[in-house]
KOLVEX-217497 format. One record per residue (C-alpha): residue number from 0; residue in three letters; x, y, z. Coordinates in Angstrom, 3 decimals, always signed. Last residue first. Layout:
BEGIN
[NUM, 'ALA', [X, Y, Z]]
...
//
This chain:
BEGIN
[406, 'UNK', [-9.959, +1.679, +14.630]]
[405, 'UNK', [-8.607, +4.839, +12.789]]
[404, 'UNK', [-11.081, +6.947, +13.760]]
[403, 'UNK', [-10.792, +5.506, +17.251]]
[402, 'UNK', [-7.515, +6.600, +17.163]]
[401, 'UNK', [-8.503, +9.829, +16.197]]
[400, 'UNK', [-10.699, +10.379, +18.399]]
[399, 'UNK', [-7.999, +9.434, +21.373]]
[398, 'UNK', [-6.002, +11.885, +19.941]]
[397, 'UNK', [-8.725, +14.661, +20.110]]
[396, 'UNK', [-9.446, +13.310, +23.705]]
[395, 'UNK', [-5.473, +13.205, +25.043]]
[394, 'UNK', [-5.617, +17.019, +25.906]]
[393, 'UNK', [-3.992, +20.205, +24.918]]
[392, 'UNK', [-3.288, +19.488, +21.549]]
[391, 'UNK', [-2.855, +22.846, +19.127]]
[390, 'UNK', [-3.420, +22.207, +15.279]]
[389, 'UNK', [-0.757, +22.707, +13.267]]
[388, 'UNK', [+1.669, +20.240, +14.917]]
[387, 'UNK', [+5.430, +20.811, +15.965]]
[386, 'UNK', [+4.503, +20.649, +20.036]]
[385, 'UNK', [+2.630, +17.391, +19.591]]
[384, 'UNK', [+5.386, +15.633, +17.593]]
[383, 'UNK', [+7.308, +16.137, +21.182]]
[382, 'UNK', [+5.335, +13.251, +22.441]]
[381, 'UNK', [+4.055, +13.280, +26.074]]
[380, 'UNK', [+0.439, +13.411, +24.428]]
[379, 'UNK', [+0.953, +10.655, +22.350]]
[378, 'UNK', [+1.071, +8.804, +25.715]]
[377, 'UNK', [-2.538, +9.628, +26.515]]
[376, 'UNK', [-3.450, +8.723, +23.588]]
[375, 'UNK', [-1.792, +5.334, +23.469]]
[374, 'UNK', [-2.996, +4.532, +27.005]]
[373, 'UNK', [-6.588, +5.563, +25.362]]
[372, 'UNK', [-6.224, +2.980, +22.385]]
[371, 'UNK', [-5.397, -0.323, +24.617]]
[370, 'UNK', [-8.755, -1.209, +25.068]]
[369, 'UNK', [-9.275, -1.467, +21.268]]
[368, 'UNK', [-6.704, -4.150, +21.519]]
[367, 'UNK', [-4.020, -3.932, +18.998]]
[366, 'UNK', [-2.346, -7.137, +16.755]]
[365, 'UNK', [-3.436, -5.191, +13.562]]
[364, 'UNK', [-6.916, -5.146, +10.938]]
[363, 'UNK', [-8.496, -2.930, +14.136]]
[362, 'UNK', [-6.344, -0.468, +13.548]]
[361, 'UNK', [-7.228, +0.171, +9.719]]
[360, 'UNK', [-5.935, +1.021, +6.569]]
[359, 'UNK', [-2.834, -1.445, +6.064]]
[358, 'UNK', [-0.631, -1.605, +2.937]]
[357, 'UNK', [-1.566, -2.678, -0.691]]
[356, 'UNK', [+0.297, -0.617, -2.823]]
[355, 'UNK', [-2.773, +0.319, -4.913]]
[354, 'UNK', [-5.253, +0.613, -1.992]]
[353, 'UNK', [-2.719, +3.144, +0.384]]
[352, 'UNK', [-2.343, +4.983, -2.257]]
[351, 'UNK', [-5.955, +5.393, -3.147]]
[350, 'UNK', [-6.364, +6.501, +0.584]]
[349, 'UNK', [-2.936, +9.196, -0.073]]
[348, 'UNK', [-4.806, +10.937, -2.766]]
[347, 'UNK', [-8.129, +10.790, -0.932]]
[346, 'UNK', [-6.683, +12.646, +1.918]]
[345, 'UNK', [-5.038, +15.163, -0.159]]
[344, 'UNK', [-8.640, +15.614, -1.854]]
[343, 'UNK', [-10.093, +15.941, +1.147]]
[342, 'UNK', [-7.889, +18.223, +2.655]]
[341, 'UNK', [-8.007, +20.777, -0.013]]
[340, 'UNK', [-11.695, +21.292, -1.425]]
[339, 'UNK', [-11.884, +23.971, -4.176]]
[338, 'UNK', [-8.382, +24.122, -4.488]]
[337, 'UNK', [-7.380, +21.128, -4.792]]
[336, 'UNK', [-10.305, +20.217, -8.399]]
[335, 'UNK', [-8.317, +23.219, -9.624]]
[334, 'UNK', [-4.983, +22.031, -9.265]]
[333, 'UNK', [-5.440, +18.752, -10.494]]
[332, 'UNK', [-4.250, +15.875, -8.155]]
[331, 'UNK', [-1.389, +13.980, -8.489]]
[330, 'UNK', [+0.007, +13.806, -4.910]]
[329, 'UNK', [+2.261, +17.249, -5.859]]
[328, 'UNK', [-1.391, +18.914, -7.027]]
[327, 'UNK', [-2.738, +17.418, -2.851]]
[326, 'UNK', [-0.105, +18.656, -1.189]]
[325, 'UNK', [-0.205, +22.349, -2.877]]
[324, 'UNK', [-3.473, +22.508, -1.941]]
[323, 'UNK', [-2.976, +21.088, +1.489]]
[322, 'UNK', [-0.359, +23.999, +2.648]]
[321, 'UNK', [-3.545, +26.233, +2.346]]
[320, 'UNK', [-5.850, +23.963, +4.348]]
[319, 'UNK', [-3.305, +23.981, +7.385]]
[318, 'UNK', [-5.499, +24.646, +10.717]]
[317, 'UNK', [-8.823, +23.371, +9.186]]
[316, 'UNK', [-7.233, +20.054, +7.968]]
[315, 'UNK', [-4.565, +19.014, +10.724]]
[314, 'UNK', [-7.639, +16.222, +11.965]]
[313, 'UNK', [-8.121, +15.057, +8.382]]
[312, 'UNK', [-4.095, +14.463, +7.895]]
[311, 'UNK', [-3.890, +12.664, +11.020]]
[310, 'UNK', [-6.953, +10.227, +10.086]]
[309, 'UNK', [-4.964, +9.768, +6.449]]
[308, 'UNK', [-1.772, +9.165, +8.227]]
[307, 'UNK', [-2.312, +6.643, +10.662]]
[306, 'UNK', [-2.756, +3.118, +9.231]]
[305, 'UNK', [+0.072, +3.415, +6.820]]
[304, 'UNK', [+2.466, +5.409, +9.568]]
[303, 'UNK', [+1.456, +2.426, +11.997]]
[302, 'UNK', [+2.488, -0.769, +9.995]]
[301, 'UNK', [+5.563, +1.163, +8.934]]
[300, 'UNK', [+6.750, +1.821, +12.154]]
[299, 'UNK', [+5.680, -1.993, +13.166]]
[298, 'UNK', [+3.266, -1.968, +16.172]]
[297, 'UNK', [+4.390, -3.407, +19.211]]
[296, 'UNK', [+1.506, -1.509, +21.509]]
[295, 'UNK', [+3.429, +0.584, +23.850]]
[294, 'UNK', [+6.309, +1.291, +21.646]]
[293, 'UNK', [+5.080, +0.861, +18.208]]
[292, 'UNK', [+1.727, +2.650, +18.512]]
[291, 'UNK', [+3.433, +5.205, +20.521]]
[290, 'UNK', [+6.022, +6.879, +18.159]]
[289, 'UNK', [+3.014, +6.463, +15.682]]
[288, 'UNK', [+0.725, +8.308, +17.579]]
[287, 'UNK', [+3.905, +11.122, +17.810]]
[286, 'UNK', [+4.535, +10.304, +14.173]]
[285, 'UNK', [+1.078, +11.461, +13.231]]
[284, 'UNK', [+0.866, +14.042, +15.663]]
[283, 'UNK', [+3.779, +16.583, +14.298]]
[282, 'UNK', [+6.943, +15.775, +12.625]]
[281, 'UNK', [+10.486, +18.152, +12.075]]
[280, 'UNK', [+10.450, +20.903, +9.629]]
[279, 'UNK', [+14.738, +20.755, +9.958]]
[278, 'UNK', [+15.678, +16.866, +9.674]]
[277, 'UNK', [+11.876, +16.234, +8.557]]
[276, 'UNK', [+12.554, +17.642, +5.385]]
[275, 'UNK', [+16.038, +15.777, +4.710]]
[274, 'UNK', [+14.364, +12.531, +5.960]]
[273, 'UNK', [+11.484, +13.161, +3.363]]
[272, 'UNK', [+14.611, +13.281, +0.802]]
[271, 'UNK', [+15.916, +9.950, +1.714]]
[270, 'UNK', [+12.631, +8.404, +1.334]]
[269, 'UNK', [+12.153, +9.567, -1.940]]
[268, 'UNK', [+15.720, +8.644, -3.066]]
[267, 'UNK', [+14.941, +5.010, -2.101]]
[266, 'UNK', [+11.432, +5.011, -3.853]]
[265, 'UNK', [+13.253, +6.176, -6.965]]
[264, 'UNK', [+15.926, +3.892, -6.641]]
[263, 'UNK', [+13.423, +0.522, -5.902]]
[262, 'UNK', [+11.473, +1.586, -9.499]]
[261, 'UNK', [+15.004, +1.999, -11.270]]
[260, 'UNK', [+15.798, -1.388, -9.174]]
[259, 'UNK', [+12.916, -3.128, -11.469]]
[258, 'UNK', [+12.152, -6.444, -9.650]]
[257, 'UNK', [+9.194, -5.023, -7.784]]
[256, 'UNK', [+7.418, -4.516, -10.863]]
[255, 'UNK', [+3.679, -3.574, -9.768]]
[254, 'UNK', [+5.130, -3.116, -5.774]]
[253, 'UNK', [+7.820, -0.674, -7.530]]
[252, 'UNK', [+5.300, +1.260, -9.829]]
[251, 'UNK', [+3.270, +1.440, -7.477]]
[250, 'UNK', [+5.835, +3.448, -4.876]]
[249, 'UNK', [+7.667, +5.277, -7.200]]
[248, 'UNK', [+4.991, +7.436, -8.602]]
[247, 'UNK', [+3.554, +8.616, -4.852]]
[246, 'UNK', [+7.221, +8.817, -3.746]]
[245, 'UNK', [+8.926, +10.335, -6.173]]
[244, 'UNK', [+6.324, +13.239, -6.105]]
[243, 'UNK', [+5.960, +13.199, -2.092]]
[242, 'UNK', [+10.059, +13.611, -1.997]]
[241, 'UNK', [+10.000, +16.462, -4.523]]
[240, 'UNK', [+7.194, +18.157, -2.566]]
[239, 'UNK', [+8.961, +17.920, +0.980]]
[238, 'UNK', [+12.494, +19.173, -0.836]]
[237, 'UNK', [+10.352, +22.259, -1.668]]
[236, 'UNK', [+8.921, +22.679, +1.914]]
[235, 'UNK', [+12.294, +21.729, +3.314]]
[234, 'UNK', [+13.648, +24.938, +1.617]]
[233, 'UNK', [+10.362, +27.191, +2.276]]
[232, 'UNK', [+10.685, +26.583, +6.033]]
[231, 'UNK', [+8.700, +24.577, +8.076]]
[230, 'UNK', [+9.195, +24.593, +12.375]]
[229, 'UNK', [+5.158, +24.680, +12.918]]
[228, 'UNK', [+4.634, +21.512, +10.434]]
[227, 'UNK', [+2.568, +22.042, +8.143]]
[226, 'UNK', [+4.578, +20.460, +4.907]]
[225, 'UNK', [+6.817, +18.425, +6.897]]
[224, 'UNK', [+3.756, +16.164, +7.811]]
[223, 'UNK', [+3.089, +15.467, +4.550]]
[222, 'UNK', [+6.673, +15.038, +3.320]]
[221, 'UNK', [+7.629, +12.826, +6.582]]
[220, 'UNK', [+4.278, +10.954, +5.818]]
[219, 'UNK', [+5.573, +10.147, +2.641]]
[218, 'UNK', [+8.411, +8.702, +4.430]]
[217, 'UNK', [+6.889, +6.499, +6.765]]
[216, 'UNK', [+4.276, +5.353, +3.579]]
[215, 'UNK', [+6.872, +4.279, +2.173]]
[214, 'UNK', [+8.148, +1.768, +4.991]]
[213, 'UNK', [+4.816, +0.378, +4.455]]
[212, 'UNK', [+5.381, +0.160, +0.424]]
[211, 'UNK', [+9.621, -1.267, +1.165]]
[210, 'UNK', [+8.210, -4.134, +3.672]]
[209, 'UNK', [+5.388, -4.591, +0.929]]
[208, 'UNK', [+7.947, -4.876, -1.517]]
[207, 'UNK', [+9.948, -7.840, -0.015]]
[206, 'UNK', [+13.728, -6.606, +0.565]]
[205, 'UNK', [+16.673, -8.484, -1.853]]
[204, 'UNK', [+16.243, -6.104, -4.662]]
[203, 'UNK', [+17.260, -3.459, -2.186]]
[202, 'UNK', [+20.565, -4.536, -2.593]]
[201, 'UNK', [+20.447, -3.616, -6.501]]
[200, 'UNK', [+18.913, -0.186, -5.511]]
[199, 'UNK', [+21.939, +1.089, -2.993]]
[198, 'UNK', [+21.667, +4.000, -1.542]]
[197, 'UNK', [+24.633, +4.589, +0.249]]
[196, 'UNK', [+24.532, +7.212, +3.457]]
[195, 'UNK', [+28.170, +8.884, +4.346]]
[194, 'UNK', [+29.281, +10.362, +7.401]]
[193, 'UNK', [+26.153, +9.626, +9.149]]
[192, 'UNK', [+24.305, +12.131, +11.003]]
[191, 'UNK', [+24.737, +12.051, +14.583]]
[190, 'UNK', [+26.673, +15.468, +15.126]]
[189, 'UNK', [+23.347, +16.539, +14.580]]
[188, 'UNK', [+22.081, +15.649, +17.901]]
[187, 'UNK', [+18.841, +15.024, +18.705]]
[186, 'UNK', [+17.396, +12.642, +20.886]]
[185, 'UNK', [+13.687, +10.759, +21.620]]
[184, 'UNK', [+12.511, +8.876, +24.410]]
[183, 'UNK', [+9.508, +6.422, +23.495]]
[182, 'UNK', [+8.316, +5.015, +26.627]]
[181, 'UNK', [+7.793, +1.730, +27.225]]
[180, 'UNK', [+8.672, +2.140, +30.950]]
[179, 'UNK', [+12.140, +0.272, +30.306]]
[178, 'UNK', [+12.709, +2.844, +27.256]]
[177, 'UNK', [+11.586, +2.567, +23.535]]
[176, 'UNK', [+14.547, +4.370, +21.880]]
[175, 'UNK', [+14.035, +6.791, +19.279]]
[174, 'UNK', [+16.703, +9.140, +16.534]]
[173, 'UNK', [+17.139, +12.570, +15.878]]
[172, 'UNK', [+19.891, +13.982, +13.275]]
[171, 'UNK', [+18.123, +12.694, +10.655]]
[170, 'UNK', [+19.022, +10.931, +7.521]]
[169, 'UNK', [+19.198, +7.521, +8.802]]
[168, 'UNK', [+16.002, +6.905, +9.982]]
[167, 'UNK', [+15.116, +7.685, +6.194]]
[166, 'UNK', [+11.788, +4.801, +7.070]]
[165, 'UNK', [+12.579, +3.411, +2.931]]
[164, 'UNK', [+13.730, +0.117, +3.811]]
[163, 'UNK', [+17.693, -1.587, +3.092]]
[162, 'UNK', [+19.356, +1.749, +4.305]]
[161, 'UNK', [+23.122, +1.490, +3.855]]
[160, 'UNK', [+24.800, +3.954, +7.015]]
[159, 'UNK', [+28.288, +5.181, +7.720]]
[158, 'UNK', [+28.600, +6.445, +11.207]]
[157, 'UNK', [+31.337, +8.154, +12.273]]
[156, 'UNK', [+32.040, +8.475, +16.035]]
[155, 'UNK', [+30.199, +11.312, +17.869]]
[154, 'UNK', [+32.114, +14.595, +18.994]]
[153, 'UNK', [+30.501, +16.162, +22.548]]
[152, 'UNK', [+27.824, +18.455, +23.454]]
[151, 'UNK', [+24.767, +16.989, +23.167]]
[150, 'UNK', [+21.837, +19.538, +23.930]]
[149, 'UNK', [+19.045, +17.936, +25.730]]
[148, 'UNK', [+15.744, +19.026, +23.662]]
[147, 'UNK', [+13.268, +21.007, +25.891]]
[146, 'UNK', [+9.903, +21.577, +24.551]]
[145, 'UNK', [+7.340, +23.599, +26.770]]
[144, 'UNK', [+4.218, +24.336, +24.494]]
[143, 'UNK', [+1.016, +21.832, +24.999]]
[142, 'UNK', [+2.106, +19.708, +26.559]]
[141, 'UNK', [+5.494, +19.143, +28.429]]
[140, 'UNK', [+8.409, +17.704, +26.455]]
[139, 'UNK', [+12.078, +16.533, +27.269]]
[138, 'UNK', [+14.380, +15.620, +25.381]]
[137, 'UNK', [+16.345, +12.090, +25.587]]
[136, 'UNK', [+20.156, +12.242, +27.381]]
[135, 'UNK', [+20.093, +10.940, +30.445]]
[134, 'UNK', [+18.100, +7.596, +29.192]]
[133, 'UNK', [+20.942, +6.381, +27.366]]
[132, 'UNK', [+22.888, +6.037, +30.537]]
[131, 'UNK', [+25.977, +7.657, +31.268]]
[130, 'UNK', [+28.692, +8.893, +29.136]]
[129, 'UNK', [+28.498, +11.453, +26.561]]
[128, 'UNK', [+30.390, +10.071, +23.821]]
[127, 'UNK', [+29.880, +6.055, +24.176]]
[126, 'UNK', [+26.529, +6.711, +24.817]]
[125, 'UNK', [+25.851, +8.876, +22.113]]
[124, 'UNK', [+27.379, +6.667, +19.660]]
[123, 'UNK', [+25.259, +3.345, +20.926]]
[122, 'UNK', [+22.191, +5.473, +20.457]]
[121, 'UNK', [+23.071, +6.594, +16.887]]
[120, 'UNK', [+23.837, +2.674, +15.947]]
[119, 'UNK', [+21.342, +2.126, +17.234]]
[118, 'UNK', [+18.042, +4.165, +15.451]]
[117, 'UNK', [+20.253, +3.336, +12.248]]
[116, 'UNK', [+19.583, -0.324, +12.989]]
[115, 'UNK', [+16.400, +0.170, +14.082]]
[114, 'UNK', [+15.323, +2.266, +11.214]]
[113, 'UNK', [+15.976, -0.594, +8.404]]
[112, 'UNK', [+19.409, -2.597, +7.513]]
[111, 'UNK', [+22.971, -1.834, +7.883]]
[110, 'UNK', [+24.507, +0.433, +9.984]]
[109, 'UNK', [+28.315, +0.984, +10.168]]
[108, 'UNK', [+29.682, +2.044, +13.403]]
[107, 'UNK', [+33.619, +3.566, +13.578]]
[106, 'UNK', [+36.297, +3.790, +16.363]]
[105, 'UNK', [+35.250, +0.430, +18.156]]
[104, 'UNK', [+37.522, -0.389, +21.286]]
[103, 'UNK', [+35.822, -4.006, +21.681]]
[102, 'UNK', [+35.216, -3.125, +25.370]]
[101, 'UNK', [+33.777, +0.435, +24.089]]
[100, 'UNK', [+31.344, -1.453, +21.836]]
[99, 'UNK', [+30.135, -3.867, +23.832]]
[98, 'UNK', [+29.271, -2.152, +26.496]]
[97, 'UNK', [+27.564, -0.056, +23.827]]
[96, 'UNK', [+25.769, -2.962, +22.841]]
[95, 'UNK', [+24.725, -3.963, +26.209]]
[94, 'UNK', [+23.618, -0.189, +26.870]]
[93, 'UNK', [+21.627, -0.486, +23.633]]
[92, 'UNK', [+19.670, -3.636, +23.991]]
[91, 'UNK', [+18.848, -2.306, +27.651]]
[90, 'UNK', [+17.265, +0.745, +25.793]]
[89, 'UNK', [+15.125, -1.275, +23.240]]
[88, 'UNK', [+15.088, -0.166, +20.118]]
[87, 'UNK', [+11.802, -0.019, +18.367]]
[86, 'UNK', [+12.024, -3.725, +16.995]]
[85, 'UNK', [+14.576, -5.876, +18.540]]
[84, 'UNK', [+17.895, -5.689, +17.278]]
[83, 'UNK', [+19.514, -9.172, +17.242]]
[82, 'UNK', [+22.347, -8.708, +14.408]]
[81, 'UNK', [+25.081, -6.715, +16.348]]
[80, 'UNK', [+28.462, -7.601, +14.704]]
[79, 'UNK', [+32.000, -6.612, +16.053]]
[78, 'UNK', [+35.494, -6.702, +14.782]]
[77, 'UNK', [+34.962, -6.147, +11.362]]
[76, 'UNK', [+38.231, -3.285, +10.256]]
[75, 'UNK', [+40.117, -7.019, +9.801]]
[74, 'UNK', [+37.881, -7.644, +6.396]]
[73, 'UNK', [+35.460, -5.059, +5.867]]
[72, 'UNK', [+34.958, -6.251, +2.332]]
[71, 'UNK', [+33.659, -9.313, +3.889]]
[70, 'UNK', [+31.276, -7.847, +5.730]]
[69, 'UNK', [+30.138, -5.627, +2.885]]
[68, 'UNK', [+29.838, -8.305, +1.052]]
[67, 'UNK', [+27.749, -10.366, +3.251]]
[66, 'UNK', [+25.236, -7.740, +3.976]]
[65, 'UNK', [+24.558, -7.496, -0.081]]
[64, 'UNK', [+23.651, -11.348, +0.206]]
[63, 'UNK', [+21.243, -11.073, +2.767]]
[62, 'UNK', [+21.310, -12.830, +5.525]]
[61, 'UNK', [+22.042, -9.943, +7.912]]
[60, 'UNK', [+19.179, -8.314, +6.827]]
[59, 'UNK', [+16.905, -10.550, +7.753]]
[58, 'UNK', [+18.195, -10.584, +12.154]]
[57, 'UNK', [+18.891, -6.958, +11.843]]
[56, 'UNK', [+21.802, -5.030, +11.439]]
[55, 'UNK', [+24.750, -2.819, +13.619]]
[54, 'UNK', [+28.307, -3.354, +12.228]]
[53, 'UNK', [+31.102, -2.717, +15.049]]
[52, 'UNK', [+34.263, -1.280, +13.264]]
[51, 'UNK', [+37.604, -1.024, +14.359]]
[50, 'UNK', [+40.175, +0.447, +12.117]]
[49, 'UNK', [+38.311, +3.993, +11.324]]
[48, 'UNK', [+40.681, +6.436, +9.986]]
[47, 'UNK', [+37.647, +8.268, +8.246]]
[46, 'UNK', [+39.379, +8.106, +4.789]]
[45, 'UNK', [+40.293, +4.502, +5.168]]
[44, 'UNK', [+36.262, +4.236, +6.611]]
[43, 'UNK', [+35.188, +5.760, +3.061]]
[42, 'UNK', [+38.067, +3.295, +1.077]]
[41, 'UNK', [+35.978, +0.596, +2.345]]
[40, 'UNK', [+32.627, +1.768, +2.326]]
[39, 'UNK', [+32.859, +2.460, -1.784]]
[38, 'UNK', [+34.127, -0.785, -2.205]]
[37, 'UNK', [+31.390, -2.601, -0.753]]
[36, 'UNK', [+28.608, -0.470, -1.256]]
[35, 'UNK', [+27.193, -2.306, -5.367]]
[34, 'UNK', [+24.929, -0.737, -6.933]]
[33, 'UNK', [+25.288, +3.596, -6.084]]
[32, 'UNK', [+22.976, +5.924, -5.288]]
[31, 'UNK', [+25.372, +7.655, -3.306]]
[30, 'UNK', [+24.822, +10.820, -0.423]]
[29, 'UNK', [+27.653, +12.349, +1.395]]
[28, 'UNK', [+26.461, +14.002, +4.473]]
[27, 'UNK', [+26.903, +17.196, +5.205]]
[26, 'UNK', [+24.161, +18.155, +7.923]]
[25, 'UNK', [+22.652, +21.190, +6.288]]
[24, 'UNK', [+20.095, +23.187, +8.916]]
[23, 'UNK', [+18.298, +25.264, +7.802]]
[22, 'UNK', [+17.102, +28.188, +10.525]]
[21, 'UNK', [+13.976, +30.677, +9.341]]
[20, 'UNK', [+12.657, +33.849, +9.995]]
[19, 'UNK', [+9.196, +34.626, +8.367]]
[18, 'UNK', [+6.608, +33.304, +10.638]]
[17, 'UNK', [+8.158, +33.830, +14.009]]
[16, 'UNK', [+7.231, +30.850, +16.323]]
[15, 'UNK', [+7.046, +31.116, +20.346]]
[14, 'UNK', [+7.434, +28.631, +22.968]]
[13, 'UNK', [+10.671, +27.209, +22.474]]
[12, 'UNK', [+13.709, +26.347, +23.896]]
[11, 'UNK', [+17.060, +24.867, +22.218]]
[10, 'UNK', [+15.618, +25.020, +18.799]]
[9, 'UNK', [+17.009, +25.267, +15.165]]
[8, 'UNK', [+18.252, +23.440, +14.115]]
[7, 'UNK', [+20.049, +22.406, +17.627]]
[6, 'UNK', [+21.220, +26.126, +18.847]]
[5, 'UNK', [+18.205, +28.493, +17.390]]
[4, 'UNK', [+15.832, +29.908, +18.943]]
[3, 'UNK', [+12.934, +32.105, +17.892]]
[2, 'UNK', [+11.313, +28.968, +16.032]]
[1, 'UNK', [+11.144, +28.953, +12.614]]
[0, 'UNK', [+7.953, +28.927, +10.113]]
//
C-alpha cells in the first residue's frame, strides 16, 4: 500500500492510503561484504573529495582492532573522533558534536559501530546543513492520522558507514534522537543515506553474539513489521521475506558457532536488507513502543525489539492475518499448518527464536518499573510508528495492554 503523496518516499502529508499505487524509493548506496574496510574507505573518501573527516563510534567499538585500522588508514583525512555516544542519542551530545564538527571544518563523517553511531552521524549532518537546532527539524505526528515529516531541503555531507551490530540504522534515510524531554524525535531525509555501507564479517568477529542475536531481533522485526505495514509495497515485501529467511537461519547458527564469519555475513546481510524494507514500508507499533522503551525507560534497542515483538505481532493479528501466512512459511513454517492459523504460528516461530538465540522475553526480566509502563504508552502514542500500523490506535489503553502483556 502507498500513500497518496509522494515527496519524501513517499509522504509529505497523509491521511489517506491507495491500495494499488505505490512509491520505491532507491537510495544508491554502494553495498560491500567485504573482510577487511580499510582500503576500500580510503580510496571511497578520495573519490568523495573528503579531506577532513570526523569518525563517530562508541566507547567498545573503538577498541576494537578493526576500528584501529580504519583509523589508521585514515591517516591526515582523521581529524576528529567522537567515541562517547550515549545510548539513544542524546540531543545535547549532538549539538556539541556538531559544534565540533563545523569548528574542525569536517567535509566527510564516517560511522563506525551500532545504531547510535549511525543515528549521529546523520544528526550531526543535518545540523551542519540546515542550521539550527536538531530539534527544528524532527516530524511531527498527531494520533491517530495527521503525520507531518519536516522536509530537508539542503545537500548532506557523505557519510560512509561500517555497521559492527545488526539494528540496519544505517540503511535508512530516518534516524532518532532522544530529546531534553526524553522524547524520541524522529527525521527523514534521504539525502542521509550513506555513500557507501561495508559489511564487514571478519570485524564482526570482534562483537559478542548476544549483542549481534538482540540486535537481530531489531531487524527481523523490520521484516515483520514491513510486511503490514500501511506504506508496503510488493518490492519491500519481497526484500522483507529474504531478510526474515537469512535472518531466522543466520541467527542460530551464528550464536551456535559464533566464530564462523559465513554465519556473522549472513546475519549482517539480513539486517541490511530489513533496513532496505523499512526505508520505504516504514515501522508500525512495535518500534514506536520500542522508540519509547529506550528513551524514557533506558532500554537497549535490541533489549526492547526482543521483548516486544511477539506481543506486537499478536495485537496486528486480526487486521493483517493474510500477510501472516506468508510470514510464518518464510519463518520456517509449513504452508499448510500457516494457513489454517496465521498469527499464531508466526508468533510461535519468532518465540522459539527468541529461546534458541537466547535473548530477552519479558519486561519484567529488564531494569523497568511496572509503574513506568503507562508513561510509555502514552508516549507510544506520539510515535509516528502508530500512523504506519495495521490496526488503528486511537488511545494509549491497547498499548498499555500490550505492555502489560509483555510485563
Amino acid at each position: 500500500m502507498a500513500a497518496g503523496s509522494d515527496a519524501i518516499a513517499g509522504i509529505t502529508h497523509v491521511t489517506k492510503f491507495s491500495p494499488d499505487d505505490f512509491t520505491y524509493l532507491n537510495t544508491g548506496t554502494k553495498v560491500v561484504m567485504k573482510a577487511g574496510a580499510a582500503d576500500l574507505i580510503e580510496t571511497e573518501l578520495e573519490r568523495l573529495g573528503c579531506r577532513k573527516v570526523m569518525v563517530i563510534t562508541g566507547p567498545s567499538a573503538s577498541r576494537s582492532a578493526a576500528f584501529g585500522e580504519i583509523s589508521a588508514a585514515l591517516g591526515h583525512r582523521l581529524v576528529s573522533v567522537v567515541s562517547d555516544i550515549p545510548a539513544h542519542t542524546p540531543e545535547d551530545f549532538v549539538m556539541r558534536s556538531a559544534d565540533e564538527a563545523r569548528s574542525r571544518g569536517i567535509d566527510g563523517l564516517l560511522a563506525f559501530g551500532g545504531g547510535s553511531a549511525s543515528d549521529c552521524a546523520k544528526a550531526i549532518a543535518i545540523v551542519l546543513a540546515e542550521g539550527g537546532s536538531i530539534s527544528e527539524h524532527s516530524s511531527s505526528f498527531t494520533p491517530p492520522d495527521d503525520f507531518r515529516p519536516k522536509e530537508l531541503h539542503q545537500p548532506k555531507l557523505p557519510i560512509i558507514a561500517v555497521p559492527t551490530t545488526a539494528s540496519a540504522a544505517e540503511v535508512t534515510p530516518g534516524l532518532g534522537v532522544r530529546g531534553a524531554d526524553g522524547r524520541k524525535m524522529l527525521f527523514w531525509d534521504v539525502k542521509l543515506c550513506p555513500r557507501l555501507i561495508v559489511l564487514d564479517p571478519e570485524a564482526n568477529l570482534e562483537v559478542p553474539s548476544r549483542v549481534m542475536a538482540e540486535t537481530g531481533m531489531n531487524a527481523l522485526a523490520h521484516c515483520v513489521e514491513g510486511l503490514y505495514s500501511r506504506l508496503r509495497n510488493p518490492i519491500s515485501e519481497a526484500i522483507a521475506h529474504q531478510g526474515l529467511k537469512m535472518l531466522a537461519s543466520g541467527l542460530p547458527a551464528m550464536v551456535a558457532e559464533p566464530d564462523n564469519t559465513n554465519h556473522r555475513a549472513r546475519v549482517l546481510a539480513g539486517a541490511h536488507l530489513s533496513g532496505m524494507v523499512i526505508s520505504n514500508a516504514r515501522v508500525g507499533i512495535h518500534h514506536a513502543i520500542c522508540h519509547c522503551l529506550g528513551a524514557h525507560a533506558g532500554l537497549g534497542h535490541g533489549e526492547s525489539n526482543s521483548i516486544m515483538l511477539p506481543y506486537a505481532m499478536a495485537f496486528n493479528g486480526d487486521a493483517a492475518a493474510g500477510e501472516f501466512v506468508e510470514m510464518a512459511v518464510s519463518l520456517g513454517a509449513e504452508r499448510t499448518t500457516a494457513i489454517n492459523n496465521p498469527t499464531d504460528i508466526a508468533v510461535e516461530r519468532v518465540r522459539a527464536l527468541q529461546r534458541v538465540i537466547g535473548v530477552p522475553s519479558r519486561l519484567r526480566d529488564t531494569k523497568i518499573e511496572r509503574r513506568a509502563l503507562p508513561h510509555v504508552a502514552a508516549q507510544t502514542l506520539l510515535d509516528r510508528g502508530v500512523f504506519f500500523n495495521p490496526r488503528r490506535v486511537e488511545t494509549a489503553e491497547p498499548i498499555l495492554d500490550i505492555l502489560e502483556a509483555a510485563w
